[in-house]
Each structure stands twice: as structure tokens, then as C-alpha cells.
C-alpha positions in Angstrom: -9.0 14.2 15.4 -9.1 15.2 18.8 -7.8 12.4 21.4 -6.5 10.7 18.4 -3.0 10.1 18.0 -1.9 10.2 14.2 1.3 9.0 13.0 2.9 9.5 9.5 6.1 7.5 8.5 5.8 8.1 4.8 8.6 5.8 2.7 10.6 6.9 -0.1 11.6 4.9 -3.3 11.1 1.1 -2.7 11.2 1.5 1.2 7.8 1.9 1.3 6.6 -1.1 3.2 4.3 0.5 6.2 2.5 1.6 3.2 2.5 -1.7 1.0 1.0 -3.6 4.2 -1.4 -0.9 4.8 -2.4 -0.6 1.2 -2.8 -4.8 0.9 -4.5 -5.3 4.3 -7.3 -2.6 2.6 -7.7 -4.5 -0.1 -7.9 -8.0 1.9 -10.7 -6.3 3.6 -12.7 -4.9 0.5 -13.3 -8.7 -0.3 -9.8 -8.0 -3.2 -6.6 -10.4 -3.7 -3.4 -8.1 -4.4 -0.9 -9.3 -5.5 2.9 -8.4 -5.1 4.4 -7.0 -8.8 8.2 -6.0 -8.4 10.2 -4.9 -5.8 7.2 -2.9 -3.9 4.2 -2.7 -5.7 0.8 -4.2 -5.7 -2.0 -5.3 -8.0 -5.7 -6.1 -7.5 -8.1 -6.9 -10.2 -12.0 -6.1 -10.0 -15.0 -7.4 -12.4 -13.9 -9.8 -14.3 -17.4 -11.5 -14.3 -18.1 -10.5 -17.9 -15.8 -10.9 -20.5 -14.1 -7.7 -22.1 -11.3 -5.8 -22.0 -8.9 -4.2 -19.6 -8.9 -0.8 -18.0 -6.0 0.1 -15.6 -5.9 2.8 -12.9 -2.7 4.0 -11.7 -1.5 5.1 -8.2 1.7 6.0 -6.7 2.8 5.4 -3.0 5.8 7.0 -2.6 7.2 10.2 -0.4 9.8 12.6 -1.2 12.6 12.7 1.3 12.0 16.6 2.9 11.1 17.2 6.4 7.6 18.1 6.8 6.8 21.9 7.4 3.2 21.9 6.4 0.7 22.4 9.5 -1.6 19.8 9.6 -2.7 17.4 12.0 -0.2 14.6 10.7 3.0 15.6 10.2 5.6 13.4 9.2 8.1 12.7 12.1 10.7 10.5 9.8 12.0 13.3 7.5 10.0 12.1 5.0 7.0 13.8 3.4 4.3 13.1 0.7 5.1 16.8 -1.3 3.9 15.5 -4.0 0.4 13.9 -3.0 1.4 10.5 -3.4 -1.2 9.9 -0.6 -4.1 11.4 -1.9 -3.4 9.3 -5.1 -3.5 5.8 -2.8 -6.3 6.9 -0.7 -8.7 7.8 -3.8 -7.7 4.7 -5.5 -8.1 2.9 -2.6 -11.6 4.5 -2.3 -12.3 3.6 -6.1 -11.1 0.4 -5.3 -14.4 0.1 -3.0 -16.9 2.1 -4.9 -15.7 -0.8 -7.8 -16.1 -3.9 -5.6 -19.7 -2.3 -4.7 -20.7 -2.0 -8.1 -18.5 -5.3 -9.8 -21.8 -6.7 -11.1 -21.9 -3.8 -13.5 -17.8 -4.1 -14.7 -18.3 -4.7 -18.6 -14.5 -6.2 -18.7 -11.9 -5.8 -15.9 -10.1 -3.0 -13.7 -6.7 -3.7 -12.8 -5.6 -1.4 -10.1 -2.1 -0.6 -9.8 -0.4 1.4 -6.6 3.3 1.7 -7.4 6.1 2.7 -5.3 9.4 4.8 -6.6 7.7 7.6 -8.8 9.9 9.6 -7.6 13.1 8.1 -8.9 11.5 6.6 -12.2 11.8 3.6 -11.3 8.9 2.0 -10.0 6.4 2.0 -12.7 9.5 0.5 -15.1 10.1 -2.5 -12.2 6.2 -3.6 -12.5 6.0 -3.3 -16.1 9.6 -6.0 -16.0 7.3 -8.2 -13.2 4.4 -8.5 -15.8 2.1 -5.7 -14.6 0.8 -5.4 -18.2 0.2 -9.0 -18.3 -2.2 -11.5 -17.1 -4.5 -9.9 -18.2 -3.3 -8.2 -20.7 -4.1 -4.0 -19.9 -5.9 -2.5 -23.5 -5.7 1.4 -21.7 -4.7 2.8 -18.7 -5.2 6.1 -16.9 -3.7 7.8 -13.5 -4.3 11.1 -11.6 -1.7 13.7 -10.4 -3.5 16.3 -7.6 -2.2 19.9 -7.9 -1.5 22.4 -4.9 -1.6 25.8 -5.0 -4.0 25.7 -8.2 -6.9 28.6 -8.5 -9.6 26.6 -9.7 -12.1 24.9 -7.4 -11.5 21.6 -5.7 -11.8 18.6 -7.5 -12.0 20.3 -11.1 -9.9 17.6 -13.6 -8.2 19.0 -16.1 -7.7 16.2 -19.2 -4.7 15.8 -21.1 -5.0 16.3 -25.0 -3.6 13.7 -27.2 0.3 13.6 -27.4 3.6 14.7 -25.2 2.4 16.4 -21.5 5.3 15.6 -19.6 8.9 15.3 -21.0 11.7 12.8 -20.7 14.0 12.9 -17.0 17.6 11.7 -16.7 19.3 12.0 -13.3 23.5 12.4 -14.0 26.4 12.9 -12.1 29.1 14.6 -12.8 32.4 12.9 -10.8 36.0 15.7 -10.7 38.8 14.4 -9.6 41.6 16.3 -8.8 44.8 16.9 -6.7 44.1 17.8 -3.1 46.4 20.0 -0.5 46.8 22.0 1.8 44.6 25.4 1.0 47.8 27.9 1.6 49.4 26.3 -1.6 46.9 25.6 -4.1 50.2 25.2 -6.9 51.0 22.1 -5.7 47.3 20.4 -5.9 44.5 20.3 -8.8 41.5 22.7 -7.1 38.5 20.2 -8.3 35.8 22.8 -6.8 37.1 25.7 -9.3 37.0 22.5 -12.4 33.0 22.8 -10.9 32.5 26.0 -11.1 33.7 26.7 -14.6 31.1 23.2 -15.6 27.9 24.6 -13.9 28.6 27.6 -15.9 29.4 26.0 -19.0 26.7 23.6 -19.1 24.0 26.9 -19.1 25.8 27.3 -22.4 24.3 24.4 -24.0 20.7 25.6 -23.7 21.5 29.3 -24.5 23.7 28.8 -27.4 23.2 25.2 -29.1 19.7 24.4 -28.9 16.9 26.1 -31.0 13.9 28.3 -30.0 11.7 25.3 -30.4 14.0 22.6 -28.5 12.7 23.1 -25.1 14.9 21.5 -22.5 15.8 22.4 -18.8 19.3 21.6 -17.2 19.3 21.5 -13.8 22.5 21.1 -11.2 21.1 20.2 -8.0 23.8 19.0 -5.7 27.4 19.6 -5.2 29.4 18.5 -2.8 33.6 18.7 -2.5 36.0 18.9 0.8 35.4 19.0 4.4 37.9 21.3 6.0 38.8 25.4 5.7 42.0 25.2 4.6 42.6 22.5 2.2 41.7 22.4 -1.5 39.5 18.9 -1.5 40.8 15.6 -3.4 37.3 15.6 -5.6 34.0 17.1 -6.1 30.9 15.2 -7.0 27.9 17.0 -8.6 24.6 16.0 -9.2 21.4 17.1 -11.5 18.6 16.3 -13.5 17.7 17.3 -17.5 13.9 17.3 -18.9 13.3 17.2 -22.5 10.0 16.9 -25.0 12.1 15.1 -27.9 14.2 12.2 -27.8 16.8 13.8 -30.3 17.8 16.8 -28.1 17.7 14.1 -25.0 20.4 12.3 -26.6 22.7 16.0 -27.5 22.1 17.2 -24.1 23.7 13.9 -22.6 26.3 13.9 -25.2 27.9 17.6 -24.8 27.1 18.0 -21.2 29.7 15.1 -21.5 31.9 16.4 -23.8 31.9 20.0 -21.9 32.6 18.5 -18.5 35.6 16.3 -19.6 36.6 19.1 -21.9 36.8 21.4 -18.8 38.2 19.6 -16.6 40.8 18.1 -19.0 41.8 22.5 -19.4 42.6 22.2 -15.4 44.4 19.7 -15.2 41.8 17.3 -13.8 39.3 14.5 -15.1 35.2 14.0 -14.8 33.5 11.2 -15.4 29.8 12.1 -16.4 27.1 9.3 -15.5 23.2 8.8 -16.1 21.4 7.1 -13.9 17.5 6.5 -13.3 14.9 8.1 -16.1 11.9 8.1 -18.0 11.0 9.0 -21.7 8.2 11.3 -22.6 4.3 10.5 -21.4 2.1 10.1 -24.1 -1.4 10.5 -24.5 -4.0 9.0 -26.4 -6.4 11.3 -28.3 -8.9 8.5 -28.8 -8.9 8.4 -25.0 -8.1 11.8 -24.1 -11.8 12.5 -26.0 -13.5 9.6 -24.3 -12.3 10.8 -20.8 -13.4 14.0 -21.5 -16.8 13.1 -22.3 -16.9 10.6 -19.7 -16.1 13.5 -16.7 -18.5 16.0 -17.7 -21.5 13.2 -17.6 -20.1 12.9 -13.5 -19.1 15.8 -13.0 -21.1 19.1 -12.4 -20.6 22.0 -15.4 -17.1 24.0 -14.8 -15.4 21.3 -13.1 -13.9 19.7 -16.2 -11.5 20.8 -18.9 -9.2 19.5 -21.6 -5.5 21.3 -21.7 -6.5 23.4 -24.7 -9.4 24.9 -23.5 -8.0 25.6 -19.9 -5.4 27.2 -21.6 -7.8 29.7 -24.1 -9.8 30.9 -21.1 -6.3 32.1 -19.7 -5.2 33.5 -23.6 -3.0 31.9 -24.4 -2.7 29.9 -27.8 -0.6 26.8 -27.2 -1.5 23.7 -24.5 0.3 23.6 -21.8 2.5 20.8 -21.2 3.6 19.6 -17.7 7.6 20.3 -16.9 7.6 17.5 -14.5 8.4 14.4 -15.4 6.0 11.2 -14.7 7.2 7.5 -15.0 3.5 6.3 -15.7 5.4 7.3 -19.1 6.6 4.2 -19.2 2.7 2.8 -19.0 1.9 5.4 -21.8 4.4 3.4 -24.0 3.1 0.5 -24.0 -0.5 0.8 -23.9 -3.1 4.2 -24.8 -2.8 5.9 -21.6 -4.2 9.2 -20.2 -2.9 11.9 -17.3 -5.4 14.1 -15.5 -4.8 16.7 -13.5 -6.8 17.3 -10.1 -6.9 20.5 -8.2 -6.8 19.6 -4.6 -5.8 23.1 -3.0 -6.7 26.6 -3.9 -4.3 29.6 -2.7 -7.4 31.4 -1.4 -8.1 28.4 1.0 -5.1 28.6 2.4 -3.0 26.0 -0.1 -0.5 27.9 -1.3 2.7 25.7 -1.5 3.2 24.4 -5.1 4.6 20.1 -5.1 8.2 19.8 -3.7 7.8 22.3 -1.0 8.3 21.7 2.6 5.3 23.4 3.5 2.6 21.8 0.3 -0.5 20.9 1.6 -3.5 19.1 0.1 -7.4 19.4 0.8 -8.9 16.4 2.0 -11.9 17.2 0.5 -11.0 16.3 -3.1 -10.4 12.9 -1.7 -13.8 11.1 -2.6 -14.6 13.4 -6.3 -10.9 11.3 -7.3 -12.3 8.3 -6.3 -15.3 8.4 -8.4 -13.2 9.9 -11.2 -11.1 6.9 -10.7 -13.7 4.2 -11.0 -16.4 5.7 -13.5 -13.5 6.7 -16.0 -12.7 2.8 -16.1 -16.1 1.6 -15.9 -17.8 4.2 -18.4 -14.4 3.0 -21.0 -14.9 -0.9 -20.5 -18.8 -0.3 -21.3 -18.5 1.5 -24.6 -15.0 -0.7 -25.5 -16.3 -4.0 -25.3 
């Protein structure tokens, strides 16, 4: 890239429109007509000139919002940063997009190509599926790829998702105190809402380590809190803010109901009130086993040996005796309700290579060089499924 100026203004949520032109004006030129679906997300359809069914490939568009520590040669300058590889996942569909519209002679059926925005607040794939995105025509399976950093297994290995639950359920709460603020040098004649905070953070640990079972697996996560701005004064409120992920819909719904119980319970002890809220979410991603096989089988006709696997059998070759699931949360969950739907897995950094940084991290990086293998995992997955599903 020398002499080459490269700028990176990577949106978050729905703000993502530098990307949505960018994304559309590819398309435009690869001979496609996106559409808009939602608040910020586009669709494309290619074949269609034989009749059949529909096969739908999933992207995502959005950034997270962390200022970019990673070195490469296009950092983010907006505080902004795709920790997640939200890029790679729009520039191998958008490359799929043109090894399809090379071969769309040879579509048995149609691929509908989604890129989505808001992934990361589980909203985005929710807000298409509202604006028809399942419709017209009607999707009969569906499939998307998540890269991995920091994986030791060689670039552009796929990793395929057995039938059933790989990623749990996400809810996004607050947790609202409000109590009685003075002056810090006589706390008796306010309600201290930060100590009311402290005793919940503790209290909510509780519920995992003393009212769920072995098997109910569940993470409780507090993430923010913020209360008062000066030294010496006890603040007038304190809000907090977290995130729960759960495998089963029935210890979803306890987990929402006594993390609100125990915060109003507390606080009610102190002298103060909380108000407990849940905001965006997802339910569990499902996949199909019918086309968890078929993907399977598909990927180690393109790919060369060792650079497939399903869940279970990465997971004997490292001992172990149960699949792994995923503890991150995915909204193409709410795809995976609707239609048979299957999650892969990419490696796109080994730790040896210098990609060390796991998703979320200021410093994750991605190798460039699993950018064209995801493409063609992209378009022969759909094009291999529409020829033996006719």
C-alpha cells in the first residue's frame, strides 16, 4: 500500500452508511440490484434463471465501538473498530457475490445474499426479518460465517456446526438505583445509591453459584457502572449495565426474574429503589443437522484434506468428550428460527503468525489471506445445496 492513502471509518449499529453505499455501489457494478431491507441492510439475489429453491448467505457490516490498537496499515481513525471481523465477513461475501454472478448460468434455484448491519446489538438481523428479508422469495436454508482470531489451526480451515444449540440466548439489562444524594461528610442524611450497587453486583454472582444447577449453564455479566461526579458528595443515583447468556429458554426467563427480584430486594434493605430493565436480545442459534451434514460434505469436496471439521470431531482430536458450543451470542439466531440454518467457523489468524488478539480486543487482527477460501466457501456451499435440493 505504499503511496496509498487508506482510510477506515467503520460504523456501529445502524450508522453504518459509508459501508451500506460502499457495499450497494459493489453490487451495482457486479451487474446485481440490492435492495434496501430495514433500517440499514441490503439484499441482492443471484440465479434465479432456473427454478428451485432458495439458499441464503449471511453477512454482517457492523463495528464495535473500541479505538483501534491493532497495527495494520488501516487503522480506524473514528474510535470505531471491526474487533469482530465484520469486514472480512462483507468482503468474502462480496467476493462470493462475484464468483456467483460469474457462474449464475449454473445456480440450480436462487442465492439471496444478505449483509446486515447491528450484529452487535441484536438487532439487525430481527429488523430485516420485520422488512420481509425471508420473503419474496421465500429463503428454504440459510448459512453465515464468523472468522476466528487468535485460533491455532491453519488459515481458512472451517469448522461446521453439528445439529442443535452453538450459541446461547443474549439479553442486555440495566439496573437503575435511586437514592438520596449529599454532601459526602454526612452520608446520614442521604441514601448512598453506589454502596445499594455494590451489595447487587455481589448478590447477583449468587444466582449462578447457588440457584442454578451443574447442567444450567449461564453467564451474568455487569459491564458498566456509572454513579456521581464529584469527591465529596454521595451521588443522587447509580446506573448499571450488563449482559446474561443462556443455552435454555427456562433458565433465561429465572435469571431475568431474580436478578429482578434481588436488585429491588436490595435496594428496598437501603433504603433506596432499582428499576431492573431488558433491552435488545436474541434467543439461542440453532442448527440444522440435515444441513450441518450436507455442509460438511459439501467443504471437504472444496476444500483440501485437514482444512474441514465438524464441532465434534474438532473437539475429539483435543480430548475432550462433549462439542463445544460458542459463548457468544449471534443474532443470525433469529434466521436459525425461522428457516434450517447453519454457523461455520473460519480461522483467519493463527497466534504463531502473529494474530494473537482473540474478538473484542483493541489490538484483534485478521489475515487477509483467508479472504478469498470464505468466498468460495460462501458461494459453493449455496450452490452445491440448491443442486442436490431441487
Amino acid at each position: 500500500m505504499t503511496n496509498i492513502e487508506v482510510k477506515c471509518y467503520p460504523g456501529t449499529g445502524f450508522d453504518i452508511q459509508d459501508t451500506v453505499d460502499f457495499v450497494k455501489d459493489k453490487l451495482i457494478e457486479m451487474g446485481y440490484e440490492p435492495r434496501e431491507c430495514g433500517k440499514a441492510g441490503l439484499v441482492a439475489l443471484a440465479g434465479g434463471k432456473k427454478s428451485g429453491k432458495v439458499f441464503m448467505l449471511r453477512a454482517d457490516m457492523d463495528a464495535l465501538p473500541i479505538r483501534e490498537e491493532a497495527e495494520v496499515a488501516f487503522p480506524s481513525t473514528n474510535g470505531n473498530m471491526h474487533a469482530c471481523g465484520h469486514d472480512m465477513h462483507t468482503s468474502m461475501l462480496l467476493g462470493a457475490a462475484k464468483l456467483l454472478k460469474a457462474h449464475e448460468e449454473e445456480i440450480n434455484g436462487t442465492i439471496k445474499l444478505m449483509f446486515q448491519p447491528a450484529e452487535e446489538i441484536f438487532e439487525g438481523s430481527h429488523d430485516m426479518i420485520q422488512d420481509g428479508l425471508l420473503k419474496n422469495p421465500d429463503v428454504d436454508a440459510a448459512m453465515m460465517i464468523h472468522v476466528m482470531a487468535g485460533m491455532p489451526l491453519p488459515i481458512g480451515t472451517v469448522i461446521v456446526s453439528e445439529g442443535g444449540v452453538s450459541a446461547p440466548a443474549a439479553d442486555y439489562f440495566t439496573i437503575q438505583i435511586q437514592g438520596k444524594g449529599c454532601h459526602g461528610s454526612m452520608p446520614n442524611n442521604g441514601i448512598d445509591p453506589i454502596t445499594v450497587a455494590a451489595h447487587i453486583v455481589t448478590a447477583l454472582q449468587e444466582i449462578h453459584a447457588r440457584e442454578l444447577a451443574l447442567s444450567d449453564e449461564a453467564v451474568l455479566t455487569i459491564g458498566s457502572i456509572h454513579g456521581g461526579e464529584a469527591f465529596n458528595a454521595i451521588p443522587d443515583k447509580v446506573e448499571m449495565g450488563g449482559s446474561i447468556r443462556t443455552y435454555d429458554e427456562e433458565v433465561r426467563e429465572c435469571l431475568k426474574t431474580r436478578m429482578t427480584e434481588i436488585a429491588q430486594g436490595i435496594a428496598a434493605s437501603f433504603r433506596a429503589t432499582a428499576q431492573v430493565s431488558f433491552g435488545s436480545g436474541c434467543p439461542t442459534l440453532v442448527n440444522d443437522g440435515d444441513l450441518s451434514t450436507c455442509t460438511f460434505q459439501y467443504l471437504k469436496e472444496l476444500l483440501e484434506p485437514g482444512k474441514v471439521f465438524t464441532t465434534g470431531q474438532l473437539n475429539a482430536m483435543s480430548g475432550a468428550q462433549k462439542a463445544p458450543k460458542t459463548a457468544g451470542s449471534e443474532d443470525f439466531a433469529y434466521v436459525s428460527q425461522k428457516v434450517p440454518s447453519i454457523m461455520l467457523a473460519f480461522a483467519a489468524g493463527h497466534p504463531e503468525q502473529g494474530y494473537c488478539y482473540p474478538q473484542h480486543n483493541p489490538k484483534a487482527k485478521f489475515d487477509e489471506a483467508a479472504l478469498a477460501k470464505g468466498s468460495a466457501v460462501y458461494a459453493y456451499t449455496a450452490m452445491r445445496w440448491l443442486e442436490e435440493h431441487p
